[in-house]
SEKOL-12468 format. One record per atom (N, C-alpha, C): x, y, z; residue in one letter. Coordinates in steps of 0.05 Angstrom, whole numbers, plus 32768, in hexadecimal, padded with zeros to 4 digits. Layout:
residues N
XYZA
...
***
This chain:
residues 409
7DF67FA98273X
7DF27FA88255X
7DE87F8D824DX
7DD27F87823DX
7DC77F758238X
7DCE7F668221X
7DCE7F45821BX
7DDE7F3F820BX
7DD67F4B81EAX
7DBF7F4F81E5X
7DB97F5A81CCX
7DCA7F7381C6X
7DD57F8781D8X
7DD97F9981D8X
7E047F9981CFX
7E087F8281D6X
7E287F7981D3X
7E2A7F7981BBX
7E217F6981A5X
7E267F67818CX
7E247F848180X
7E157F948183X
7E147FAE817CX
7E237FBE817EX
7E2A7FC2819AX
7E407FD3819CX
7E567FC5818FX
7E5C7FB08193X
7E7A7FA0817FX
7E787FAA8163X
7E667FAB8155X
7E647FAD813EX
7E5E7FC78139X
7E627FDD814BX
7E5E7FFE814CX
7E857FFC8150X
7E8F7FF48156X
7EAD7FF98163X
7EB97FED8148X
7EB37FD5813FX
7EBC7FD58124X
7EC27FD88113X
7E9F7FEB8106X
7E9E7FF480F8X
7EB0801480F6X
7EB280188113X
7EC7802E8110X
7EDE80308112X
7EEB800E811FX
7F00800F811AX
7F0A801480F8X
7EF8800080E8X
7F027FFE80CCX
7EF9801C80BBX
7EEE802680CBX
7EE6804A80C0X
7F0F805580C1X
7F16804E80D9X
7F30805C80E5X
7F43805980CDX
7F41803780CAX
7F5B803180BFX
7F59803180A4X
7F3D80348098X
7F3E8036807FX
7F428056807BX
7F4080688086X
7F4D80828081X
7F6E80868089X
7F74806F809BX
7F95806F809EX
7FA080628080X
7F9C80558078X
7F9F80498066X
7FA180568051X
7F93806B804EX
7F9180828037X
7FA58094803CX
7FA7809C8061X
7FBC80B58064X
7FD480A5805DX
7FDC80868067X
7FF8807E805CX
800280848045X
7FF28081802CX
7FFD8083800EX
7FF98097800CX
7FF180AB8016X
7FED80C4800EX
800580D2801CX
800B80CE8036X
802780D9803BX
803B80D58032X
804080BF8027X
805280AC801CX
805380BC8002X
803B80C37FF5X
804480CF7FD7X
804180E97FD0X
804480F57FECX
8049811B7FE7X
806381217FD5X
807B81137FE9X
8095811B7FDDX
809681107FB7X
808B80FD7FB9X
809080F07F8FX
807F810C7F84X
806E81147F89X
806381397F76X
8072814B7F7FX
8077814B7F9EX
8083815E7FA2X
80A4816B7F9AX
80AC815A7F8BX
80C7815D7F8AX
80C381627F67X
80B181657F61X
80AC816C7F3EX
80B3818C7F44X
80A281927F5BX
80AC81B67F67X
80BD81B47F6BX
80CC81AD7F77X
80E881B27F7EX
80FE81B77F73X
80F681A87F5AX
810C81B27F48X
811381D37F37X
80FD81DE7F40X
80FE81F37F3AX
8106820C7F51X
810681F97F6AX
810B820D7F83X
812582087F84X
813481EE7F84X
815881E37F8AX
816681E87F70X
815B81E97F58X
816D81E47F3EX
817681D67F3AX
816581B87F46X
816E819D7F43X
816D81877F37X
8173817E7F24X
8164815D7F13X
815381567F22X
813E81467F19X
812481377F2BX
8138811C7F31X
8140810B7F27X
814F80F77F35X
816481017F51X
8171810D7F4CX
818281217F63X
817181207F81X
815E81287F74X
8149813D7F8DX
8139811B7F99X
812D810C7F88X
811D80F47F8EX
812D80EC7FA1X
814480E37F9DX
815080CD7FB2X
815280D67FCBX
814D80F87FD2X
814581047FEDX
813680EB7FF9X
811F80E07FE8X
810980D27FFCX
810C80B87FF5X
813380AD7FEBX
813880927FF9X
8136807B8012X
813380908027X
814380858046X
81218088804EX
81108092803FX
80F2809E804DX
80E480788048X
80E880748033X
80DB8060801FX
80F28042802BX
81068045802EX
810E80308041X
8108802A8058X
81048042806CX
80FF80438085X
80D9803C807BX
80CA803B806AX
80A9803A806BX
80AF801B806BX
80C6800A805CX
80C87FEE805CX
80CF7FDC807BX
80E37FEF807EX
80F87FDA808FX
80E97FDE80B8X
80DA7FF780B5X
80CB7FF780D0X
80B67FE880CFX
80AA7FE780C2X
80927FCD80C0X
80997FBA80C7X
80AA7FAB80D2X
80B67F9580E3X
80AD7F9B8104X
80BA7FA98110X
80B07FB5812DX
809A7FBD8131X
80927FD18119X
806E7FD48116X
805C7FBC811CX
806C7FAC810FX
80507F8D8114X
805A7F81812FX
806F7F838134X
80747F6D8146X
80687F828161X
80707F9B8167X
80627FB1817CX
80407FA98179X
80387FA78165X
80107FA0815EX
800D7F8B816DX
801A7F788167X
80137F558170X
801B7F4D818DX
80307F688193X
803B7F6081AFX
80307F7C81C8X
802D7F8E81BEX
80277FA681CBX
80077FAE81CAX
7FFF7FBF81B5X
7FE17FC381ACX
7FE57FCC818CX
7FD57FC08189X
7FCB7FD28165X
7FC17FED815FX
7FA67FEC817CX
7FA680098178X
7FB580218183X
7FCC80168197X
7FD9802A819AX
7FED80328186X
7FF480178177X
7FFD80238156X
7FF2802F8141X
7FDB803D813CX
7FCF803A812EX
7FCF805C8137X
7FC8805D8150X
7FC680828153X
7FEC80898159X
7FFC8083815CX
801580868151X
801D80848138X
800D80748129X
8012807A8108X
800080928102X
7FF080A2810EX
7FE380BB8104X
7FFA80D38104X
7FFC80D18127X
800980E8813BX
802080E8812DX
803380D9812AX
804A80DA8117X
805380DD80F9X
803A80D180EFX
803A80DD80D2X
803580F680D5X
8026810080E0X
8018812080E3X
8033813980ECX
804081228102X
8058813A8109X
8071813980F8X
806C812780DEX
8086812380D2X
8085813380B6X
8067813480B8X
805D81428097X
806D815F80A4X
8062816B80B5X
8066818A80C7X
8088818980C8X
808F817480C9X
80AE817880D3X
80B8817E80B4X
80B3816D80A3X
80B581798082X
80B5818B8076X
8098819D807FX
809581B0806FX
80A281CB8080X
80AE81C58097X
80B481E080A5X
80DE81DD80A1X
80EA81C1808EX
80F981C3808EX
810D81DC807EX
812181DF8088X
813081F78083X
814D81F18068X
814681D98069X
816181D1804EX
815A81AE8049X
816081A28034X
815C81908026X
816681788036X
817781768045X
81868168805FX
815F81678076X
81638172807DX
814781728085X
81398160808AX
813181708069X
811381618063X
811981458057X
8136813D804CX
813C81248056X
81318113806EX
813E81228085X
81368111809CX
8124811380A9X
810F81268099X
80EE812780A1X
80E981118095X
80E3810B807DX
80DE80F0806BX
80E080D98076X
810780DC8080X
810880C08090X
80FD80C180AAX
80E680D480B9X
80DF80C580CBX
80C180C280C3X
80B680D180B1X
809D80CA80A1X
809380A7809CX
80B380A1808AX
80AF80888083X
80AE8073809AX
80B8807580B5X
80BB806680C7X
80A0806C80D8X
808C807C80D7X
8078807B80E0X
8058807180CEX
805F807A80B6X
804C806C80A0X
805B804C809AX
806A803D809FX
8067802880A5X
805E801B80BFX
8051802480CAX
8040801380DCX
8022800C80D0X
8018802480BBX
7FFE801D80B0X
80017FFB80AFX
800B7FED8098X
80077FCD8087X
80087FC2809EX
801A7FBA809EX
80147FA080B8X
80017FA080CFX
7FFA7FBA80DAX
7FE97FBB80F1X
7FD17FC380E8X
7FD17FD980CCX
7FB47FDE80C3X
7FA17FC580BDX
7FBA7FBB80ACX
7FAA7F99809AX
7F9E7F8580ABX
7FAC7F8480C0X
7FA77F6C80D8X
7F927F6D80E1X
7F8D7F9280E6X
7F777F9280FFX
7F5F7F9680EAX
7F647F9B80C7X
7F427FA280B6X
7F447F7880B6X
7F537F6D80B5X
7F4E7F5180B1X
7F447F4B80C4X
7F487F4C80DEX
7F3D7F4280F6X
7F207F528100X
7F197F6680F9X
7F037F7780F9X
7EEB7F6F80E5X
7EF47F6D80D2X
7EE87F5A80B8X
7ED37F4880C6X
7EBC7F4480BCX
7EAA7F3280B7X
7EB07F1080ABX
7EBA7F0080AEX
7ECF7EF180A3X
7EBC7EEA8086X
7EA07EED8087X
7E997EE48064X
7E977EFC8052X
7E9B7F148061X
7EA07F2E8050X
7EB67F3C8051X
7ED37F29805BX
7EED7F2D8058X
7EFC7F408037X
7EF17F2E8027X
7F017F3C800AX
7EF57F538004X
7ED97F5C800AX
7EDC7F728004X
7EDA7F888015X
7EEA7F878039X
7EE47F908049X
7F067FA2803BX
7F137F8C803CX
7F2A7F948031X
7F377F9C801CX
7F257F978003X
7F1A7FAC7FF1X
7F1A7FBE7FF2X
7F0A7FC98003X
7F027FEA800EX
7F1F7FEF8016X
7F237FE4802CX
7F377FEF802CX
7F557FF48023X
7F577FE8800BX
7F637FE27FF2X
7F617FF77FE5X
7F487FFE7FDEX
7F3A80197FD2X
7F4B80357FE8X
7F4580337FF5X
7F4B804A800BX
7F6580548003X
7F7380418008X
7F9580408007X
7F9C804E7FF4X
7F82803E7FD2X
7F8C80467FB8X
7F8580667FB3X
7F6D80687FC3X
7F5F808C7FC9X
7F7B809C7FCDX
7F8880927FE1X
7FA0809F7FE7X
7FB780A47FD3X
7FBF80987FC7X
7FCB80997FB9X
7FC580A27F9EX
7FAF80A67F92X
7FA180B67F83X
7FA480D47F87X
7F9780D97FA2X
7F8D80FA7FA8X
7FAB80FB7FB3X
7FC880F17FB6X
7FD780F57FBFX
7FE0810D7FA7X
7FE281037F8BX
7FEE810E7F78X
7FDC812A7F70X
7FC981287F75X
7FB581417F65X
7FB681567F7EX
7FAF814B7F9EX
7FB081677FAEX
7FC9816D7FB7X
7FE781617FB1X
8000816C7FB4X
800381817FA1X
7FFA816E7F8CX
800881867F70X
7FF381A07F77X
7FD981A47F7FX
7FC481BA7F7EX
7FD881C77F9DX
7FD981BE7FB1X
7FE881C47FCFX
7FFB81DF7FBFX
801181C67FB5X
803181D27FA9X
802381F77F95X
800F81EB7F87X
8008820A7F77X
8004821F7F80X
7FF782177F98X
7FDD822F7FA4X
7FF282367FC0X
7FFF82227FD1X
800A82297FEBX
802882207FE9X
803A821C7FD2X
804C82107FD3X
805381F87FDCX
806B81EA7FDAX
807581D37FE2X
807381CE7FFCX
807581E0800EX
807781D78027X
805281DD8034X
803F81E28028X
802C81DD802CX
801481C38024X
802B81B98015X
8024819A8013X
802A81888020X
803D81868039X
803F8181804CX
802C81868063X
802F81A38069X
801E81A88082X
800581A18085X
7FF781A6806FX
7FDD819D8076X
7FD18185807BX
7FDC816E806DX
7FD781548074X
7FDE814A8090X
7FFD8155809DX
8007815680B1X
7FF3815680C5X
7FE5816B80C3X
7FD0818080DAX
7FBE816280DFX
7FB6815B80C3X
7F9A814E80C1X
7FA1813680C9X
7FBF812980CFX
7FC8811080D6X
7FC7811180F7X
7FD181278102X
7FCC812B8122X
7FB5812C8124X
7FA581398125X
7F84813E8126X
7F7A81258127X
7F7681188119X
7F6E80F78115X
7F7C80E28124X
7F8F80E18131X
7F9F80DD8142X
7F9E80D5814FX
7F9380F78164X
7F8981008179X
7F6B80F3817FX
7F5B80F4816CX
7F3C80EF8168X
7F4180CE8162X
7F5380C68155X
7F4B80A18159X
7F4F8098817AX
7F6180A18188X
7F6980A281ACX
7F5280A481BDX
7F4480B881AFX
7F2980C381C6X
7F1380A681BAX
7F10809C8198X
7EFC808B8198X
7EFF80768198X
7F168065819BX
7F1D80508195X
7F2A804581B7X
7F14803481BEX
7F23801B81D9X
7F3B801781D8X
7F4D801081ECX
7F64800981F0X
7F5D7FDE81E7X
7F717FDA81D5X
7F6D7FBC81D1X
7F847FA981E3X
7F927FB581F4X
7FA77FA58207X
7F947F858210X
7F7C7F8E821AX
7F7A7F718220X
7F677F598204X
7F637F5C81FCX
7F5F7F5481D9X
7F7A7F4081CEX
7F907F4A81D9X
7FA67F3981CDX
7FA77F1D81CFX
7F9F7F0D81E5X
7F9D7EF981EFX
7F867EE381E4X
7F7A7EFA81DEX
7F5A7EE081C5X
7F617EE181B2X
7F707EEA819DX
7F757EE98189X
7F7C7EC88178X
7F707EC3816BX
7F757EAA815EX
7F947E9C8155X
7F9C7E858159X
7FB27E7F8154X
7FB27E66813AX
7F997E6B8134X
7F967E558121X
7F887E628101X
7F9F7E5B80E7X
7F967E6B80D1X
7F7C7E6380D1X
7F727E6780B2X
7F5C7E5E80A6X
7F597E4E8092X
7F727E4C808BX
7F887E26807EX
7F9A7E23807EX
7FA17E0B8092X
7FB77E048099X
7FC67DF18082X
7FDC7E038078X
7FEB7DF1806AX
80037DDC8072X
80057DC88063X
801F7DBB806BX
803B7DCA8070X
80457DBC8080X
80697DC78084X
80767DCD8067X
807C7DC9805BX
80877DC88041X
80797DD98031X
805B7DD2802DX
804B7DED801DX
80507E0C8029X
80527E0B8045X
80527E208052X
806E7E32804EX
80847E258052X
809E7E2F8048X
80A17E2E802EX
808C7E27801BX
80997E2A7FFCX
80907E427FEFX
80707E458000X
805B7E607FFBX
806B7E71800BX
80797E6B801DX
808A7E808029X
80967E958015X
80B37E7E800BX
80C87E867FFAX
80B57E8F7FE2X
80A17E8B7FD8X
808E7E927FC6X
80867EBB7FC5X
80837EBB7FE4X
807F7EDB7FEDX
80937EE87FF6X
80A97ED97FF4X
80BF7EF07FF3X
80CA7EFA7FD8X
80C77EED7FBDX
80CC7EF07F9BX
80AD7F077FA2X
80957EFE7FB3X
807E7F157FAAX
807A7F307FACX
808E7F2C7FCAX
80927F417FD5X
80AB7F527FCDX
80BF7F507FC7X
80D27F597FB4X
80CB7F607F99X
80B77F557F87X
80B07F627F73X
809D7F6D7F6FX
80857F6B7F83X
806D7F807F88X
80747F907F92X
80867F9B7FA2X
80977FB47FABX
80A67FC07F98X
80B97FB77F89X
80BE7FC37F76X
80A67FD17F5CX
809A7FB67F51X
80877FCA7F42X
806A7FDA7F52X
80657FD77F63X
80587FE47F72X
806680037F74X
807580087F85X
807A801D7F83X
808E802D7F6CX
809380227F5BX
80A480297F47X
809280337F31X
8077802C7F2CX
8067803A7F20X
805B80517F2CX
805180477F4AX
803F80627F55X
805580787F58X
8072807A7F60X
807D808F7F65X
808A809A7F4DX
808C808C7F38X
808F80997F14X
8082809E7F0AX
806A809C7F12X
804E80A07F06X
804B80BF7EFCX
804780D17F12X
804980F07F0FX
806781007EF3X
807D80EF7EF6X
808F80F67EE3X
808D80EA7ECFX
807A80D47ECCX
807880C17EADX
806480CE7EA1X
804C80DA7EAEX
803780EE7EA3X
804581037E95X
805681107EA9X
805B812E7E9EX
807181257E8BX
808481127E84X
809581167E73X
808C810B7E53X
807780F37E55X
806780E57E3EX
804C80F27E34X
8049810F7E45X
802B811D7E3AX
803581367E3EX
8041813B7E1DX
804681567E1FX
8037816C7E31X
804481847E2EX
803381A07E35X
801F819D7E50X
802081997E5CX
8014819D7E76X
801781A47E90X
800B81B07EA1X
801781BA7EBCX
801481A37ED5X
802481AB7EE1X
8028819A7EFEX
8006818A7F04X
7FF581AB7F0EX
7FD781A07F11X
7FCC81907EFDX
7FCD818B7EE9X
7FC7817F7ED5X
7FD2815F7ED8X
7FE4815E7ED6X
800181457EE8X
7FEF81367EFEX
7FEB81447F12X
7FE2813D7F29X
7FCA81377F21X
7FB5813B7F0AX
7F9E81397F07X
7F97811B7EF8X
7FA7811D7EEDX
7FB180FC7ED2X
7FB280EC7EE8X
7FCA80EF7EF8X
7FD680E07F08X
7FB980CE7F1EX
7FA780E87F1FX
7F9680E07F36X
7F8880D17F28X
7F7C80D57F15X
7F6880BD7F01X
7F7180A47EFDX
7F8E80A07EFBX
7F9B808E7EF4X
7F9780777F0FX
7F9C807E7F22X
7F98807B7F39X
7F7C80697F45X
7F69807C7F3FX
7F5080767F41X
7F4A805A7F34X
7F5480547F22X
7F4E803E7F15X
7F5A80237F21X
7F7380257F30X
7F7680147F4DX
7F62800B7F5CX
7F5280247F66X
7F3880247F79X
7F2680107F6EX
7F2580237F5FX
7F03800B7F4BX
7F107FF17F47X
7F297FE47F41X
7F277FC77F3DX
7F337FBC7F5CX
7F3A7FCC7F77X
7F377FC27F8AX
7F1F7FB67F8DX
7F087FCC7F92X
7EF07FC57F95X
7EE07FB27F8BX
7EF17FAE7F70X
7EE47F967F64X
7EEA7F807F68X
7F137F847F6EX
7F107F617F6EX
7F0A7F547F86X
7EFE7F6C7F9DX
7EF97F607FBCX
7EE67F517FBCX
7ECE7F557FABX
7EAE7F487FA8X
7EBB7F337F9AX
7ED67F2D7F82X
7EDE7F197F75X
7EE47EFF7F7EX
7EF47F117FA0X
7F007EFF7FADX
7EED7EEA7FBEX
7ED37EF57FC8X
7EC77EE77FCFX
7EB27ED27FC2X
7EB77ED27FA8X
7EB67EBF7F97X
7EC87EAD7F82X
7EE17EB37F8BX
7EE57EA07F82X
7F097E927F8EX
7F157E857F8CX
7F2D7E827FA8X
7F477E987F9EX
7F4B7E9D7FB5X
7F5D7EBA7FB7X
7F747EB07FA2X
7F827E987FA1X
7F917E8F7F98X
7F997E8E7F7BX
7F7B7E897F6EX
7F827E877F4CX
7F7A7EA87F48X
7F717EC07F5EX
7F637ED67F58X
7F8B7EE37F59X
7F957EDB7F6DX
7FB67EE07F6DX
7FBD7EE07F55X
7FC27ECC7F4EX
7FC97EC57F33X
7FC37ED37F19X
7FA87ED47F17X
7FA27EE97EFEX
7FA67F027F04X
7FA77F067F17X
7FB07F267F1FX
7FC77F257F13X
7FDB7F137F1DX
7FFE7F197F0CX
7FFF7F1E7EFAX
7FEE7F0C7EE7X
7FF17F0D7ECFX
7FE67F267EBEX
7FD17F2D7EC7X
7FC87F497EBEX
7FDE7F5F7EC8X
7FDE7F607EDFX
7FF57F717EE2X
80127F6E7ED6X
80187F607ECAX
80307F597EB8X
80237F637EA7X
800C7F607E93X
80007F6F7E7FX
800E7F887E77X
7FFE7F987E8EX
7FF57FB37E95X
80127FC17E94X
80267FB27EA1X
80407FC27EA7X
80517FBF7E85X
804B7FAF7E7AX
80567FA97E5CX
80477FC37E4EX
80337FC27E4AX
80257FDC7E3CX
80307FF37E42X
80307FFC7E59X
803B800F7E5EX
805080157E4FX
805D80067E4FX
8080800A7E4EX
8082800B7E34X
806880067E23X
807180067E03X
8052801E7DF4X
804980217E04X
803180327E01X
8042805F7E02X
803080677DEEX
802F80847DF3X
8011808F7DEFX
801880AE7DF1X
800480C17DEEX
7FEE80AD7DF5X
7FD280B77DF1X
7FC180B67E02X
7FBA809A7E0BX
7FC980857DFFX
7FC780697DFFX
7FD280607E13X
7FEA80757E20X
800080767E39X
7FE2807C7E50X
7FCF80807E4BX
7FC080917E66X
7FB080777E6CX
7FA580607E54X
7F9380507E58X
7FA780337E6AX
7FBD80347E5BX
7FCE80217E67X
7FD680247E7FX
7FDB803A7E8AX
7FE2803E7EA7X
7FCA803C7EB8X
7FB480437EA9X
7F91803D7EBBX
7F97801B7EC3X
7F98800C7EB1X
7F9D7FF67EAEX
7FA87FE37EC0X
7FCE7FEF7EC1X
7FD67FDD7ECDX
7FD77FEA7EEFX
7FD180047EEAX
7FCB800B7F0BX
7FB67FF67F1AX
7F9F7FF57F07X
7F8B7FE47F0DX
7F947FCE7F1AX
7FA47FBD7F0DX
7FB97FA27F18X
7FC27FA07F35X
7FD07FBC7F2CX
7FEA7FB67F3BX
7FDF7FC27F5DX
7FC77FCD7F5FX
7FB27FD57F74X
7FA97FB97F7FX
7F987FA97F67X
7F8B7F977F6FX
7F977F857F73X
7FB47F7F7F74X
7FC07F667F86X
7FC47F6E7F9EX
7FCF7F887FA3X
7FD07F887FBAX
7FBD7F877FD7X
7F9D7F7B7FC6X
7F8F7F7A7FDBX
7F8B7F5F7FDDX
7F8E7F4D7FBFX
7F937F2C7FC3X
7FA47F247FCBX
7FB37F327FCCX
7FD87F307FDEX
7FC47F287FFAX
7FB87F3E800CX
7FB87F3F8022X
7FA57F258029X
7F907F2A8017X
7F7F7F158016X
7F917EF3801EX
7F9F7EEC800CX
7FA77ED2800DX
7FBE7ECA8023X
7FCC7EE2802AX
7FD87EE28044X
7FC77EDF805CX
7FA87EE48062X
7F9D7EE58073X
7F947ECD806FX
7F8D7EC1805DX
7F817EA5805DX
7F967E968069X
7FB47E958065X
7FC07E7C806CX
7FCD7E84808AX
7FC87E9F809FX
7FD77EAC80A9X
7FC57EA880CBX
7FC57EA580DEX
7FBA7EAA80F5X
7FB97EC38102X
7FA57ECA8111X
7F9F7EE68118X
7FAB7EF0812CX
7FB37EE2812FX
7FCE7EE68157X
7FE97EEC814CX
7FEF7EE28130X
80107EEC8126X
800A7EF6810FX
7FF57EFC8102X
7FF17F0A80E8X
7FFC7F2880DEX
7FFC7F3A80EFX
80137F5580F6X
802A7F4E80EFX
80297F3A80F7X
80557F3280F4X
80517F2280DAX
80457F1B80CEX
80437F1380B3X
80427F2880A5X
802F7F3A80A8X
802C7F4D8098X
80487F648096X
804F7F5E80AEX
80637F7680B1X
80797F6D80A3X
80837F50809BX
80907F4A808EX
80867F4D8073X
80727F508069X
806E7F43804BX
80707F62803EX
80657F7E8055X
80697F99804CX
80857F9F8057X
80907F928060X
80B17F99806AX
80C07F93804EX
80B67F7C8041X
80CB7F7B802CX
80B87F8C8014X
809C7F8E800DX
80967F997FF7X
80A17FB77FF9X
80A37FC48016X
80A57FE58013X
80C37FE58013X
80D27FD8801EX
80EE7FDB8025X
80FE7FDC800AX
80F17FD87FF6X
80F37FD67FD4X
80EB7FEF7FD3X
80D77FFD7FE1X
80D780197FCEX
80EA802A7FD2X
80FA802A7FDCX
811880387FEAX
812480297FCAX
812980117FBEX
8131800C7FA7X
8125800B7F8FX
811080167F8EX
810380267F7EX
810B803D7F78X
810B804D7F87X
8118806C7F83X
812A80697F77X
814580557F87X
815480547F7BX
815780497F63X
814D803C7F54X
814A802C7F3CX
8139803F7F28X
8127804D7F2BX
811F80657F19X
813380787F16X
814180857F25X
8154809A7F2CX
816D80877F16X
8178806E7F1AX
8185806E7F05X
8184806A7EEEX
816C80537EF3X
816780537EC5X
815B80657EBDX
814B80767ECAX
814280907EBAX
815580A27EB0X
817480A47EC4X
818880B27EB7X
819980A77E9BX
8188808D7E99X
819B80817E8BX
818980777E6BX
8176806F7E73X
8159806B7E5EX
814280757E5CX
813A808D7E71X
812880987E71X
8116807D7E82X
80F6808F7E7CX
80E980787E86X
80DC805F7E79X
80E280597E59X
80EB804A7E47X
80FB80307E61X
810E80397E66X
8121801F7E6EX
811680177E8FX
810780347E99X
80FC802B7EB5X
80E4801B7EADX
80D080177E9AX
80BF800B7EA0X
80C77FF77E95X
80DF7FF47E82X
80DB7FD37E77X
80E37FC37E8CX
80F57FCF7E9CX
81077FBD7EB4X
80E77FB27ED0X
80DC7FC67ECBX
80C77FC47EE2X
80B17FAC7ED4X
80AF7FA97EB8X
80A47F967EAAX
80AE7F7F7EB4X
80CD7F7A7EB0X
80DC7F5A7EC0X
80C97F557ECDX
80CF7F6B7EE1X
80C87F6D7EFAX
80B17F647EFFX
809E7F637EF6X
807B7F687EF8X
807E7F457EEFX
808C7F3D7EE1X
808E7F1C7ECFX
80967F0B7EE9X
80AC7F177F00X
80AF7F057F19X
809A7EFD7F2DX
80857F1D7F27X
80727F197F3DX
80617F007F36X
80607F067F19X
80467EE87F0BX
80577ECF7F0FX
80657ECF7F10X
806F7EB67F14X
806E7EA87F34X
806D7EBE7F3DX
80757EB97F65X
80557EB27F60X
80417EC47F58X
80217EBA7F5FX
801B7EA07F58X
80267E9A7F41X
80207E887F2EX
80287E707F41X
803A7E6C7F4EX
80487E5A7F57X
803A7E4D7F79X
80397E5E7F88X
80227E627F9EX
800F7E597F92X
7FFA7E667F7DX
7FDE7E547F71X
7FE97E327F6FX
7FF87E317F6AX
80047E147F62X
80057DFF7F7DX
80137E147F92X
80197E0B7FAAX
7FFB7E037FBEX
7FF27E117FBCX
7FDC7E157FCDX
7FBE7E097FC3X
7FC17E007FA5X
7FA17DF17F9BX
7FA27DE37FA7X
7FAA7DCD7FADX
7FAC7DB07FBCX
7F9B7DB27FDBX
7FAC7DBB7FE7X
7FA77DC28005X
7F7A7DD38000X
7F777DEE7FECX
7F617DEF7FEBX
7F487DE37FD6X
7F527DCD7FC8X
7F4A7DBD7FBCX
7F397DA47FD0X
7F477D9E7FE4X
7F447D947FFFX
7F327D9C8014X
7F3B7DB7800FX
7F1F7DC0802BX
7F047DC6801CX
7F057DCC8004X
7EEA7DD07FF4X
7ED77DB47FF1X
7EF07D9B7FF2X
7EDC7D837FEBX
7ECC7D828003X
7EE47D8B8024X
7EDF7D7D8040X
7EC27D8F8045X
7EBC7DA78036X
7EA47DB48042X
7E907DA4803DX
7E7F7DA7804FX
7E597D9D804CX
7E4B7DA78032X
7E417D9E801DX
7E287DAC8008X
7E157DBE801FX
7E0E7DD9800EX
7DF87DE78018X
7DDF7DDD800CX
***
């Protein structure tokens, strides 16, 4: 093989790695958010409150947090891509194990092993589109796949609720299931074994901060990650019941239809702030993200009728587009040889919150409707700006520094 011919193929294997994971990325949130529609049916099959029935997919949404720890550390120490087609094969046999369950106990502990296999996506997906990445077309490589994720979680709400009409509840399971093995199977046959790849991997970020900056931006992402987990998923999984209970008269499909537009509007300001990011430093782009997303979650919470549909476009938009400057600014300060185990911590604590999410909707909604869930998730949204806010603070200095040290073009 001649050397012209190396670069090519590299950049044919690439390009399909990040084909793979940007469609994993979509199946994660999309498995992840069958059960939040699906349990709007259910109340009509058990005769059960929707709070009652939600907290079924407590232990699903803790276990999507708390396995993302082994997830990264198995990537960084074992292979990525052999995690990567075990996060198919297992999501796929957990959806199937769901929908063929026989009592509510069950499909409980279909969920909880759902959630323990769709946490391997973040930490190992993120690492390997960062390391696959082009390093000057990084923000919006990850963009896309920012977008993907948010695709997922979009079409999560509109083809459950269409699934649940046409094939029932338990055919909103199966079929994603099928399509999670299938893909699985087919990333195995096209995708190289990366066992020997581990060993080149870079051990050096792409700015090295001081001792002190480094543990302060630390303690910085653990306030980020505790409150981007909470309002992160505390909107997307109330989302479907905040539609149907603040817009009168409408059917499930309809629900699922709002829900999906709402959604969409994530996508489009991923996409946008990825081209953003590469103009301008991830850091102050952190930052205004909080702050808009603190916006966005305030409106909500004081917004109705059709003014309720523009505000949730809104702060979905936000609360989408940090999570790709999230990844973004963790990769800048993070090395490519332990970046998995970064990641797996920073989605260990944001998802390990959505298990207290559930629970935290499930009680102030019994108690204030979703009036008292979104003002609380407002706080909430006010910690994240402050954690960004504070990092921008931390971290000008240090890139104030390498901007002067570069050469003029």
């Amino acid at each position: 093989m001649n050397a012209t011919a190396l670069p090519l193929e590299d950049n044919q294997r690439r390009r399909r790695s990040i084909g793979f994971i940007n469609f994993a990325h979509a199946i994660d949130h999309y498995v992840m958010l069958i059960f939040p529609t699906v349990v709007i049916g259910l109340e009509g099959v058990y005769g059960r409150p929707y709070g009652e029935l939600l907290v079924l997919g407590t232990a699903s949404f803790f276990a999507f947090g708390l396995f993302s720890l082994p997830a990264g550390w198995l990537a960084d120490r074992w292979s990525r891509r052999n995690m990567m087609a075990l996060f198919f094969i297992g999501c796929g046999a957990s959806c199937v194990g769901a929908a063929l369950a026989p009592n509510l106990v069950m499909l409980a502990i279909a969920l909880f092993a759902l959630g323990i296999f769709a946490a391997i996506y973040h930490p190992v997906g993120t690492a390997m589109v960062v390391a696959e990445a082009i390093p000057s077309h990084r923000g919006r490589t990850l963009a896309f796949n920012g977008v993907c994720g948010n695709l997922g979680v979009a079409f999560a709400a509109g083809i459950t609720a269409a699934l649940v009409t046409w094939t029932g509840w338990r055919g909103a399971f199966l079929a994603p299931g099928a399509v999670c093995i299938a893909t699985g199977i087919i990333y195995l046959l096209k995708m190289p074994n990366d066992l020997q790849h581990n060993s080149a991997r870079s051990s050096a970020p792409d700015v090295r901060l001081a001792t002190w900056v480094a543990v302060s931006v630390a303690a910085m992402f653990l306030i980020i990650g505790v409150t981007a987990g909470l309002v992160f998923n505390t909107v997307t999984i109330a989302l479907p019941k905040v539609i149907e209970e603040r817009v009168a008269g409408i059917s499930l499909v309809t629900v699922g239809g709002i829900a999906t537009v709402v959604f969409l509007f994530g996508a489009v300001a991923q996409f946008t702030v990825g081209r953003i990011l590469e103009k301008y430093p991830p850091h102050l782009v952190f930052a205004a993200t909080g702050a808009l997303q603190f916006i966005g979650v305030i409106w909500v919470a004081y917004a109705t009728g059709s003014t309720l549909l523009v505000a949730l476009a809104f702060a979905m938009a936000f609360i989408y587009a940090q999570v790709t400057v999230n990844d973004m600014v963790i990769a800048r300060y993070t090395a490519d040889s332990w970046r998995a185990r970064v990641y797996a911590v920073r989605y260990f604590i944001t998802y390990l919150i959505s298990g207290a999410a559930i629970s935290m909707i499930a009680f102030l909604h019994s108690r204030g409707g979703f009036d008292l869930v979104l003002t609380v998730t407002a706080v909430v949204a006010l910690g994240f700006l402050i954690g960004t806010t504070l990092v921008a603070v931390l971290v000008s200095g240090v890139e104030r520094e390498m901007k002067s040290a570069q050469p003029a073009e």
